[in-house]
C-alpha positions in Angstrom: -6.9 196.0 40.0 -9.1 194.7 37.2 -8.1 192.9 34.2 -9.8 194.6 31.5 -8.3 192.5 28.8 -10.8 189.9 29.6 -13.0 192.2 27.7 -11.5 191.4 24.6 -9.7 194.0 22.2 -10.9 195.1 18.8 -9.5 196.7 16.1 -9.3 200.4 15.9 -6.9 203.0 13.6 -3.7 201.3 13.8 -4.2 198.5 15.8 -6.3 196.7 18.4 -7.2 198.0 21.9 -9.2 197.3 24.7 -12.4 197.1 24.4 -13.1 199.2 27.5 -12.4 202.8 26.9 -12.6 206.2 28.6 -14.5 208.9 27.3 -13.2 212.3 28.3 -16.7 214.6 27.7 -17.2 214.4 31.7 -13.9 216.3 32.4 -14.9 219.7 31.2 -17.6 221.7 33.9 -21.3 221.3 33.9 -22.7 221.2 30.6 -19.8 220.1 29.1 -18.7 224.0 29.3 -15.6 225.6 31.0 -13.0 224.0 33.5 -13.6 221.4 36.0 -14.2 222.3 39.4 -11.7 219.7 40.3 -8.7 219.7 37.8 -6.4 217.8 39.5 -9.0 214.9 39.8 -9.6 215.0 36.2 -5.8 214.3 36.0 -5.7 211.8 38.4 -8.9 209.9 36.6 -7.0 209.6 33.3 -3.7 208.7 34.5 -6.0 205.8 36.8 -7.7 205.1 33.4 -4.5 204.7 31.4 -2.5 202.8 34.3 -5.7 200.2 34.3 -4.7 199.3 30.8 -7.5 201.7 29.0 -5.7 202.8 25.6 -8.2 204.5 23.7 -9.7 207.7 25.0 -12.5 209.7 23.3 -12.3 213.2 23.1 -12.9 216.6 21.5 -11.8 220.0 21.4 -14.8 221.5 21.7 -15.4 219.9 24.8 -14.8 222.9 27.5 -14.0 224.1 24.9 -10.4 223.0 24.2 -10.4 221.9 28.1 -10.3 218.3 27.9 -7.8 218.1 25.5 -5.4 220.3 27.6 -5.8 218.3 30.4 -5.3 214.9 28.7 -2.1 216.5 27.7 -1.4 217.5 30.7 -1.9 214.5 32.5 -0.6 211.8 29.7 1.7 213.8 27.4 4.4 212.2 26.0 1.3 209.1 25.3 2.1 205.9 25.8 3.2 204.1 22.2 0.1 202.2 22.2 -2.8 204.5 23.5 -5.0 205.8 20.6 -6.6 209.4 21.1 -10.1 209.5 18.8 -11.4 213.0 18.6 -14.4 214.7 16.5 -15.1 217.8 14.7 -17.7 219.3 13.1 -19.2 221.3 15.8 -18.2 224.7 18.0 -19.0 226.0 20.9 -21.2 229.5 21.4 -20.2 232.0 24.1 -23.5 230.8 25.9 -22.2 226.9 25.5 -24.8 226.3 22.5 -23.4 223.2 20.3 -23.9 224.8 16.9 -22.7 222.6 13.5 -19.3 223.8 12.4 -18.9 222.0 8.7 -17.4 224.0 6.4 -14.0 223.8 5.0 -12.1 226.6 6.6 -14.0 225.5 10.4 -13.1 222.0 9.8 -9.3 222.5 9.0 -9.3 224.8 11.8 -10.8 222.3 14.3 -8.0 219.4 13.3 -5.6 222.3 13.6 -7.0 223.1 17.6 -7.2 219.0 18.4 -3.1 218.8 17.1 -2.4 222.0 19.1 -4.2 221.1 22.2 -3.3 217.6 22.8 0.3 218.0 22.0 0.4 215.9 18.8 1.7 215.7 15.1 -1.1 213.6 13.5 -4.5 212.7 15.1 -4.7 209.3 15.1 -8.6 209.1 14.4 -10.7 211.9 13.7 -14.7 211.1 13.8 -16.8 213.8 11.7 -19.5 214.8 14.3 -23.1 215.1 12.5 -25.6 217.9 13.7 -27.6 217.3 11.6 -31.4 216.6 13.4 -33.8 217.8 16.2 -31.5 218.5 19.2 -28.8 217.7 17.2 -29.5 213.8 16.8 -29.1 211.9 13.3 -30.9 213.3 10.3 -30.4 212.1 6.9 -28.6 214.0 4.1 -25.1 214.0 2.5 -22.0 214.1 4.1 -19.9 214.2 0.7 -18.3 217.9 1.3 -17.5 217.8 4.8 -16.2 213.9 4.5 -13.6 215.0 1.8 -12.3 218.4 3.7 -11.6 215.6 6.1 -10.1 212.5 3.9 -7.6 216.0 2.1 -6.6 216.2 5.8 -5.7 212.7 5.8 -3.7 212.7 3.0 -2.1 216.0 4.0 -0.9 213.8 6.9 -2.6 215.7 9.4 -5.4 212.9 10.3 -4.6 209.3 10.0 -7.8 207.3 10.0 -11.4 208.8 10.1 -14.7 207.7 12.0 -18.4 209.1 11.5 -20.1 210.3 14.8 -24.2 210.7 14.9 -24.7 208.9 11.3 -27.4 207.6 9.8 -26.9 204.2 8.0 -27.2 205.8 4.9 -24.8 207.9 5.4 -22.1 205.4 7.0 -22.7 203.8 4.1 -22.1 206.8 1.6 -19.2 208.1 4.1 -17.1 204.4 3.3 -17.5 204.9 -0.8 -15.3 208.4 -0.1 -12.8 207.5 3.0 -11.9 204.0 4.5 -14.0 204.5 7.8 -12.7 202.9 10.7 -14.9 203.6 13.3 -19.3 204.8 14.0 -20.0 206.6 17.3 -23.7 206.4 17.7 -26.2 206.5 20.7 -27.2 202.9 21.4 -27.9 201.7 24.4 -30.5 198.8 25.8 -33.4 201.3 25.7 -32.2 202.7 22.0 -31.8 200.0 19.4 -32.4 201.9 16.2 -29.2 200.9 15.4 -29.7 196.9 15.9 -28.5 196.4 11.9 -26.0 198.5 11.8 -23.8 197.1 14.7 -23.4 193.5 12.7 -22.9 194.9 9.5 -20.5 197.1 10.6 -19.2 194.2 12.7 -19.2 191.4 9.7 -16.9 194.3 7.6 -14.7 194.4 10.9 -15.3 197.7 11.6 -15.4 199.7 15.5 -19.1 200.7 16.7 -18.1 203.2 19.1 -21.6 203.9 21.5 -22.4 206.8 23.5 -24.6 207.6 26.6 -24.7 203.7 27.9 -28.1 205.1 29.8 -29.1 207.6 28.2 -33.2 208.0 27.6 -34.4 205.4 29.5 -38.5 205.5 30.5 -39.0 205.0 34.0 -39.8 201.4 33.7 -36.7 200.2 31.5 -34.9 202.0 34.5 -36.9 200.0 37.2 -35.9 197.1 35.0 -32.6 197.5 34.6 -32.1 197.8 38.1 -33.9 194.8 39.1 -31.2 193.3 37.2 -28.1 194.7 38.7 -29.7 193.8 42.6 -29.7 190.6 41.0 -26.4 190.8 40.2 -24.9 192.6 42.8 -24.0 195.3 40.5 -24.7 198.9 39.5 -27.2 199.3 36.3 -24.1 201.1 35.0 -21.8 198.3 35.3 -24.8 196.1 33.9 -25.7 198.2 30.5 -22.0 198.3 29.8 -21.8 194.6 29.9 -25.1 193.8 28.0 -23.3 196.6 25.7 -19.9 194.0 25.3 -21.5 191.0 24.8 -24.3 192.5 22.3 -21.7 192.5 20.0 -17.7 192.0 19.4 -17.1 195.3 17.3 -18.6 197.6 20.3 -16.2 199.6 22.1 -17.2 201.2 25.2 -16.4 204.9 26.1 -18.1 205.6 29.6 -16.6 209.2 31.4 -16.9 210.3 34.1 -14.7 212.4 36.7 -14.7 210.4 39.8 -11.3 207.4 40.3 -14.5 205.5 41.9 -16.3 205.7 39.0 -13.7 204.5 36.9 -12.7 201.7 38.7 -16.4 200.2 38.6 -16.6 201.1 35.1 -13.7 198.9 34.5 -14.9 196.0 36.4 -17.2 195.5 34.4 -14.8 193.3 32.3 -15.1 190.7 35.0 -19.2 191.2 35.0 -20.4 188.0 33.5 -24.0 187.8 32.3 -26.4 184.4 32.1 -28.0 183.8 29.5 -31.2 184.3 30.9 -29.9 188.2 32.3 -29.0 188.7 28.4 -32.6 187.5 27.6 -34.0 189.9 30.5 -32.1 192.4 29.2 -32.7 192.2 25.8 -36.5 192.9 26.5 -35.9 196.2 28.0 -35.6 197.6 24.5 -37.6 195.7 22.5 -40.4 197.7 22.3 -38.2 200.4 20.8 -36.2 197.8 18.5 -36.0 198.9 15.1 -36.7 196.1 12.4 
């Protein structure tokens, strides 16, 4: 089985954990909507992931909705001492499985109230505040002031006990830190999406998680002839090889990849072991530079 602590471990909430993750989105049906068509291998991914050493899992409840989080309590409740569950909220589902913003007070307070139910739990250990903010829901600037301090009352309430940003803007991480100690920024960033290049080491000089999603998501079709030019090289899949560009771009990334397969996983995790010359990293590193921010 693979090692993953030769990925490293980073701090997150109340401690540090490995730096490989698991992120739970894929166990819901298509579309992230309804059941899986195979629970009982959703169950038997998470308990794979968690026996591998993964102890932080990325979830939500309104993944399915509510379906993830009921099988991650079904497969892992009681949690091990040391695995850290980070959901988000600020979003709902429609009947028609629309993603539609769900910020105000009473729908924020009644999402953390779902996340406890559904997973089983007293106090969420990190709660991110998802951002809808943009075309097709991506970043868009304004203020997260009123949603960030339904959250932080949470906290102190004892409900919630550390808080991340999800889809932010760097202006608003930077607004969302002067209200709540943020521990955590899930973002898409990937080798073909580097908009947020300055955020990752500033976030990483203040010691703080960058949490990114969709490892290949929105790649042209000539980054993705590129990137797998580079796994054949390597004798790897251009999964395995974006994850590991993805650890060694930085040491405050944590990686969250899903999926619902044990096979998947297991190359997911291996990636640990994946090392990558310097002259791969360079390679690599020009995939996105035409898309680079400055």
């Amino acid at each position: 089985m693979t090692d993953i602590s030769k990925a490293g471990t980073f701090r997150l909430g109340d401690g540090n954990v490995n730096r490989i993750g698991y992120g739970a989105m894929q166990l819901a049906g298509p579309g992230v909507f309804g059941p899986p068509k195979d629970r009982a291998g959703a169950l038997a991914v998470l308990r794979e992931a968690v026996a591998a050493g993964v102890d932080h899992i990325d979830t939500s409840d309104f993944y399915g909705p509510h379906v993830t989080n009921q099988i991650i309590r079904e497969a892992l409740h009681p949690y091990p001492q040391d695995l850290t569950i980070v959901t988000k909220i600020g979003a709902m589902r429609g009947a028609d499985g629309s993603w539609n913003p769900a910020m105000a007070p009473e729908q924020l307070t009644h999402a953390v109230h779902d996340n406890l139910r559904n997973l089983g739990l007293d106090a969420l250990d990190v709660v991110n505040l998802r951002i809808m903010g943009g075309a097709d829901h991506g970043p868009a600037e304004g203020s997260i002031e009123a949603p960030l301090t339904v959250l932080a009352e949470l906290q102190r309430q004892g409900l919630v006990r550390h808080i991340g940003l999800s889809n932010a803007t760097a202006t608003q991480v930077a607004e969302g830190r002067r209200i709540a100690e943020i521990v955590c920024v899930q973002n898409l960033y990937n080798l073909a999406h580097r908009d947020d290049d300055a955020l990752v080491d500033t976030l990483a000089a203040d010691g703080i998680a960058y949490v990114p999603f969709f490892p290949l998501g929105g790649f042209t079709p000539l980054q993705s002839d590129a990137l797998n030019r580079v796994a054949g090289a390597l004798g790897a899949t251009p999964m395995q090889v974006a994850l590991a560009w993805l650890l060694r771009r930085a040491p405050n990334i944590l990686l969250i990849p899903g999926t619902s397969s044990v096979g998947h996983l297991r190359e997911n995790l291996a990636v640990a072991e994946l090392a990558l010359p310097e002259e791969t990293m360079a390679e690599l590193d020009g995939i996105g530079a035409g898309r680079k921010a400055g």
